[in-house]
Steps between C-alpha positions, in 0.01 A plus 500: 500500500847631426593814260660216242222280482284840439727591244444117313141557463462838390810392240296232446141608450687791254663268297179230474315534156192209532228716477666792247353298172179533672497879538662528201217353319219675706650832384526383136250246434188698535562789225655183326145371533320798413740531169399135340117587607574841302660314183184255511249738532664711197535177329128476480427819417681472225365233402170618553606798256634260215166293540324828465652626192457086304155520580408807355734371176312215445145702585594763257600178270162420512396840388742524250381198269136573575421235718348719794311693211359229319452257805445546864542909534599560868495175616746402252741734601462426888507150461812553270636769766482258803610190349849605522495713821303302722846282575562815737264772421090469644316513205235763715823712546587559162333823346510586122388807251458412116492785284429538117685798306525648203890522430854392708502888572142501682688229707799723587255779559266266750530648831707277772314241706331663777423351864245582765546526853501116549771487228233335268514564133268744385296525159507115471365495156509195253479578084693220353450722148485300194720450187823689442413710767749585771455410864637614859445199723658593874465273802585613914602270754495620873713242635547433867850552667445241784850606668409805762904634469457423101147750489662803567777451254307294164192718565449738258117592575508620883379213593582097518494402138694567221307586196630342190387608122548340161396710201471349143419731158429238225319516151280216437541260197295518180300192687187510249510341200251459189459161368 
């Protein structure tokens, strides 16, 4: 082979660009990939979170005009809870306290939701209270980051879930009447 003909291919092989899309790609498309699987898995957990907080509105609606009070009690309220969050939410998953008080300051005075080592919601009591009275209704949601690169940055427990909490203070209606 002569030094010319040498010189052609390496001039050649510099100059050829088939395979650069391909690397290219390789060292772009997988964080590419791990970005959209990132922006879906937030998408959920938002909307997981805004699932959260319109179930406990229309549970604590329920509570409000007197219907869990003068009707079902705590089934009233779960059934009412889950209706709206089981699109996305486990109904088993979802954990609630319901707490009578005496005044909107008791409520500001209530200490904060506490967790145990599982990050389950302690003291899960359930007073619906009764007329005019006020009421703290709080529900948790641990909810499971499926993307391994997405649990270290969305978890905010130490572990793989991301616990979500939606606190309403209401006072119920005047829901008794005399005939």
């Amino acid at each position: 082979m002569s030094d010319n003909s040498l010189d052609k291919n390496i001039k050649t092989w510099r100059y050829n660009r088939d395979g650069s899309t391909a690397v290219e790609f390789a060292l772009i498309g997988i964080p590419f990939i791990f970005m959209v699987i990132g922006i879906v898995e937030m998408a959920l957990m938002f909307t997981a979170q805004s699932l959260l907080e319109a179930s406990t509105a229309e549970a604590a609606r329920q509570i409000r005009i007197g219907a869990v009070q003068q009707g079902g009690g705590e089934d009233e309220f779960i059934e009412s809870l889950c209706d709206y969050a089981s699109v996305l939410i486990p109904c088993g998953d979802l954990q609630y306290q319901v707490v009578s008080m005496d005044s909107f300051e008791d409520a500001a005075d209530f200490p904060d939701a506490s967790f145990d080592e599982n990050g389950d919601l302690e003291d899960q009591q359930f007073d619906a209270g009764g007329v005019s009275d006020v009421v703290m209704i709080r529900t948790a949601y641990k909810y499971p980051i499926k993307t391994p690169m997405m649990q270290l940055i969305l978890s905010n427990n130490g572990d793989q879930n991301r616990l979500m909490l939606s606190t309403i203070v209401l006072q119920t209606e005047p829901y008794e009447f005399e005939n």
